[in-house]
C-alpha positions in Angstrom: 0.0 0.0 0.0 1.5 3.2 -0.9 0.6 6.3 1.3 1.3 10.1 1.1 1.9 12.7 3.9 -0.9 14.6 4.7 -1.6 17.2 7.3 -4.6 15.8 9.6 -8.3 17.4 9.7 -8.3 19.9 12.0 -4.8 20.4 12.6 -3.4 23.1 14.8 -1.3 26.5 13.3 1.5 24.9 15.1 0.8 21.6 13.3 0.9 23.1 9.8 4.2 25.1 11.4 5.9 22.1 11.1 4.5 20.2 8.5 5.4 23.3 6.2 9.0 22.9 7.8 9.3 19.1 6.6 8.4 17.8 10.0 5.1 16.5 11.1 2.1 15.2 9.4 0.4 11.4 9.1 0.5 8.8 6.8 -2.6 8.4 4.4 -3.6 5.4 2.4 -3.1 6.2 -0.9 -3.4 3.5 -3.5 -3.6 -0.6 -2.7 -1.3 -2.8 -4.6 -2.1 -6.5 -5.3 1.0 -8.5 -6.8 2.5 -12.1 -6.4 6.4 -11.7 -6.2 7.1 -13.1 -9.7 5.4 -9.6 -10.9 7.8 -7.6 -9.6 10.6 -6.9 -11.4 12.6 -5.7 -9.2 12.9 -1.9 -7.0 13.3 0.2 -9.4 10.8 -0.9 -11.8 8.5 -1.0 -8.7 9.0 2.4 -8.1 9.3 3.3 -11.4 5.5 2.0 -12.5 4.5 3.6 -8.7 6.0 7.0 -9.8 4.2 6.9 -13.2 0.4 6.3 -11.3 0.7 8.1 -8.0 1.3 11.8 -7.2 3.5 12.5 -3.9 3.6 9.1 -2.3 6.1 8.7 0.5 5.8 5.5 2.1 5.3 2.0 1.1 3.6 -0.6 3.4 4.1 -4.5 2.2 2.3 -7.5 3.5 2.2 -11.1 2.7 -0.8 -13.1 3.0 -0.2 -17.5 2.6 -2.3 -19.6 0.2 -4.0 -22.7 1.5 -2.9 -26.3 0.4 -0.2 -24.8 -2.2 -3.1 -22.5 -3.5 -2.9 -18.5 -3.9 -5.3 -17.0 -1.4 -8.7 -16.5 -2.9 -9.6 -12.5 -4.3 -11.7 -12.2 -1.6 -9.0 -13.0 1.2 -6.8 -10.4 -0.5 -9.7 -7.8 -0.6 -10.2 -8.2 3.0 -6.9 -8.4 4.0 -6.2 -4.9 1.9 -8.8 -3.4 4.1 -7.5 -4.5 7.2 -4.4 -3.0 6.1 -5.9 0.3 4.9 -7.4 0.9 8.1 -4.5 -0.4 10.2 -2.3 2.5 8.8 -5.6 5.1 9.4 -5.1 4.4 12.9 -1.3 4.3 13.0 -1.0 0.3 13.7 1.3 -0.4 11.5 4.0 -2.6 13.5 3.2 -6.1 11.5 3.5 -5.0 8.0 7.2 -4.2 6.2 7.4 -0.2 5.5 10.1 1.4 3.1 10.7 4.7 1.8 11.3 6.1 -2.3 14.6 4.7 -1.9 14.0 1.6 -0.7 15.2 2.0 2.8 13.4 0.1 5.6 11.5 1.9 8.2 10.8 1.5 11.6 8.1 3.8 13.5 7.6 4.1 16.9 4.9 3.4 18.9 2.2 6.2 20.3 0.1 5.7 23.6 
């Protein structure tokens, strides 16, 4: 899933303070992207097909979800398991999935309470 950085609703002045300065913001879903490993053809081209259909993204969220008895998971499971995902990053849980930036580097947030 590739998200952008957005201010939130009802930010404060101080919030768009820093977001203006590079700093701040949250991570919004952006677009959802459904490929087997075998389609990717490497980073670059990744980011290069990324780059030519989404404006501004930032942050890329990967997930992998098993097949049953050697099978690929049905549509359905990898609908549903896109949604739990979109709404995961919504709320800021995004500790189980894999999260990289345009260059490829890993990421690792820390957690809010």
């Amino acid at each position: 899933m590739f998200t952008r950085n957005e201010l939130p609703e009802g930010h404060t002045p101080e919030q768009a303070e820093h977001y203006k300065a590079g700093q701040g913001g949250h991570l919004a879903p952006v677009v959802c992207v459904d490929k087997v490993p075998h389609e990717i053809g490497g980073f670059s081209a990744f980011v290069e097909e990324a780059d030519g259909n989404i404006d501004d993204w930032a942050v890329f969220f990967v997930a992998a979800l098993p097949g049953v008895a050697n099978r690929e998971p049905t549509p359905l499971a990898v609908e549903e398991a896109l949604d739990r995902m979109v709404e995961s990053v919504r709320i800021g849980q995004v500790g189980t999935y894999l999260a990289f930036d345009r260059s490829g580097a890993p990421l690792q947030f820390a957690s809010v309470n």
